[in-house]
KEKE-3310 file (N, C-alpha, C; in steps of 0.2 Angstrom, whole numbers, plus 5000, padded with zeros to 4 digits):
npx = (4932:4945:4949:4958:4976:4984:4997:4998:4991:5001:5012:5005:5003:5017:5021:5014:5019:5031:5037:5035:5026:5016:5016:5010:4998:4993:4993:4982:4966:4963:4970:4973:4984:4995:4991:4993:5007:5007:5003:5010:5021:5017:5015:5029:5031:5026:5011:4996:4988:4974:4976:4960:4959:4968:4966:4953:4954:4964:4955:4947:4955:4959:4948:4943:4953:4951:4936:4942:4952:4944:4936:4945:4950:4939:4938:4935:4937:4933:4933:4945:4957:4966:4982:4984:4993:5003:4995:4994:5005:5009:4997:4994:4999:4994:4978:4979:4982:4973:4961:4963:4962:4948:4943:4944)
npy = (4850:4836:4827:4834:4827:4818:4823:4832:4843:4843:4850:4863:4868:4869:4877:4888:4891:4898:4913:4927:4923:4923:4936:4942:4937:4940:4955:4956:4958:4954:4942:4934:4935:4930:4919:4914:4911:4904:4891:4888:4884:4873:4866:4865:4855:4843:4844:4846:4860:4872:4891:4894:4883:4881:4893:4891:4880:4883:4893:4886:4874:4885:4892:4878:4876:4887:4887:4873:4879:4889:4879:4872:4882:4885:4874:4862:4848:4839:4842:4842:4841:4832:4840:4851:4854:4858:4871:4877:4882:4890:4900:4902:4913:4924:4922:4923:4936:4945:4941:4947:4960:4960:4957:4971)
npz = (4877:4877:4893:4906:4909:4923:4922:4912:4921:4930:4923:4918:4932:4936:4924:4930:4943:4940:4944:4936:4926:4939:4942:4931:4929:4939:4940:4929:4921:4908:4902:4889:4883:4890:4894:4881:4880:4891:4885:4873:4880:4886:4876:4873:4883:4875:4876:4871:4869:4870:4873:4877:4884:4892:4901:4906:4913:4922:4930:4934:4941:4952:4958:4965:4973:4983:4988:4993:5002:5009:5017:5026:5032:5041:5048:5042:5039:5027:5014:5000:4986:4973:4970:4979:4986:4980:4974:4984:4987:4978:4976:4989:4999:4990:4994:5007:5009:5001:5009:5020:5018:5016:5028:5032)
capx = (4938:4946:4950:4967:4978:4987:5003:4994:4990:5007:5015:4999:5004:5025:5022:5010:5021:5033:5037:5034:5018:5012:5017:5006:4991:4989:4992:4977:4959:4964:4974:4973:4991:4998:4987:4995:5014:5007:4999:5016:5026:5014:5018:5036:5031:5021:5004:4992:4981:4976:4976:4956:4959:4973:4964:4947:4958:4966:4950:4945:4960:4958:4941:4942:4958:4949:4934:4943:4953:4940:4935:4950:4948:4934:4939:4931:4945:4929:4935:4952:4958:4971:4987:4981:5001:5006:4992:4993:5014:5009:4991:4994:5003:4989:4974:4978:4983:4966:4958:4964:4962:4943:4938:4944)
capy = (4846:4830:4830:4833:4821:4819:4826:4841:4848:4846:4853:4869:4870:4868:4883:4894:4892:4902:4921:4928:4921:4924:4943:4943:4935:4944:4961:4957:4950:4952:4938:4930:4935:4925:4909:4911:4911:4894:4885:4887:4883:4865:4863:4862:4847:4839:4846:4851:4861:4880:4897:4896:4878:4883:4899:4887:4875:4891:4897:4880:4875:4892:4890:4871:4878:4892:4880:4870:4882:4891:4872:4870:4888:4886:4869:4856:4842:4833:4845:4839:4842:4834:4844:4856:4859:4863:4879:4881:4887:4896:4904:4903:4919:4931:4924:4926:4946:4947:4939:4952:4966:4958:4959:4978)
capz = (4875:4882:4900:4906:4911:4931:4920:4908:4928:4934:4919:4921:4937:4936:4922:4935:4949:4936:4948:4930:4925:4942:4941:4923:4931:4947:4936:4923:4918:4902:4901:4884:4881:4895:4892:4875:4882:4894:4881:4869:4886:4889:4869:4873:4885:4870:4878:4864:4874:4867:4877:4881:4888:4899:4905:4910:4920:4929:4932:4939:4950:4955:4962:4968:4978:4986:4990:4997:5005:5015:5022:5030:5037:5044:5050:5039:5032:5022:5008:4997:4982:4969:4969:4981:4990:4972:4970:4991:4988:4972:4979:4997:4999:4988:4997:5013:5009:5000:5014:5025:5015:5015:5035:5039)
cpx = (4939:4948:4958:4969:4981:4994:5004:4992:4996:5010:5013:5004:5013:5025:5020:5012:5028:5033:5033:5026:5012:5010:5011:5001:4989:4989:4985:4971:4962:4972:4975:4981:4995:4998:4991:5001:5012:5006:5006:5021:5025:5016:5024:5037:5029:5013:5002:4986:4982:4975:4970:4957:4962:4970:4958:4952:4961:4963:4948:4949:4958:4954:4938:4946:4954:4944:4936:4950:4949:4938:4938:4950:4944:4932:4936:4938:4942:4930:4943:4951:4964:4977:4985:4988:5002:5002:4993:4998:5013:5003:4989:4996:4998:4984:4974:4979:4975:4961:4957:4961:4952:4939:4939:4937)
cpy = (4840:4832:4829:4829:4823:4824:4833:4846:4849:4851:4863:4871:4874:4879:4890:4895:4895:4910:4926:4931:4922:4930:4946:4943:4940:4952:4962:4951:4950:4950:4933:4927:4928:4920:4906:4908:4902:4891:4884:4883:4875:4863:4859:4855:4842:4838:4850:4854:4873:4884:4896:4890:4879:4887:4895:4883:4878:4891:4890:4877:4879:4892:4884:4873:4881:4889:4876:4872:4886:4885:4872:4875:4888:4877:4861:4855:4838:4834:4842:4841:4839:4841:4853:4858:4861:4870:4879:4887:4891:4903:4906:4909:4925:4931:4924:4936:4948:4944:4945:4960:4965:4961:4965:4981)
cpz = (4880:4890:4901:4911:4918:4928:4916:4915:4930:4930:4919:4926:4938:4933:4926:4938:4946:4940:4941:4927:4929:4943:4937:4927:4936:4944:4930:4923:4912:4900:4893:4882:4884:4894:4886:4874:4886:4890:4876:4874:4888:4881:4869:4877:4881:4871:4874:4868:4871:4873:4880:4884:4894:4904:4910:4917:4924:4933:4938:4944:4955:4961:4968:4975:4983:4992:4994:5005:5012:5019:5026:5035:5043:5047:5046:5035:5030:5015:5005:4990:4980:4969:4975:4986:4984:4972:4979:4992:4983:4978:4987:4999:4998:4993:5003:5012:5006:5006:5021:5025:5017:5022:5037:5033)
residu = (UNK:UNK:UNK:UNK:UNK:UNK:UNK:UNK:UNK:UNK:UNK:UNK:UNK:UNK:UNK:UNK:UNK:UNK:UNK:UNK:UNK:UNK:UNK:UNK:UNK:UNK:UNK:UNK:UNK:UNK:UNK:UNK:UNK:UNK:UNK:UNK:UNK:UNK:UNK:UNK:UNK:UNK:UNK:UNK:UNK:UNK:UNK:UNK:UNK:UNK:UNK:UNK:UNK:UNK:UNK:UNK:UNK:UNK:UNK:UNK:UNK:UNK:UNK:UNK:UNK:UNK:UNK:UNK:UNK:UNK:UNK:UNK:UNK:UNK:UNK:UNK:UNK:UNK:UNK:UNK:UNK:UNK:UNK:UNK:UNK:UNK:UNK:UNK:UNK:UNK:UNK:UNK:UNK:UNK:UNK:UNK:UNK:UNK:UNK:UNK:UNK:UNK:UNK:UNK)
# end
């Protein structure tokens, strides 16, 4: 598909940092439904983007986040990311608790 624009992410984002939606996600893989509710939710901004598109660029924030995440942990600031205060306030909070849960 095309790529998304600097504002189809904030929009992503705005929806995902939603207590709600964050509830849904962290409670299930099988998230189809969910994707289905963001994808109508970026409609309402005039973002024509379907449920398996939103769930990829989830997955990919996701991942870049994380990525760039561990860098900084482990000291390295060569790592950055676009929008990465936006998923740190959302995503900042689980993976440190899964982090922890990780070393005992």
């Amino acid at each position: 598909g095309k790529h998304w624009t600097v504002n189809e992410v904030r929009a992503l984002i705005r929806i995902w940092s939603d207590k709600n939606i964050q509830q849904q996600l962290e409670g299930t893989v099988r998230n189809k439904r969910i994707f289905e509710q963001v994808a109508a939710r970026l409609q309402k901004f005039g973002i024509d983007r379907d449920w398996k598109q939103c769930r990829t660029k989830y997955k990919n924030l996701k991942h870049e986040y994380k990525s760039v995440k561990c860098a900084q942990d482990s000291g390295s600031t060569s790592k950055s990311m676009k929008f990465f205060n936006e998923l740190d306030a959302i995503l900042g909070h689980c993976t440190m608790e899964q982090a922890s849960k990780s070393d005992n």
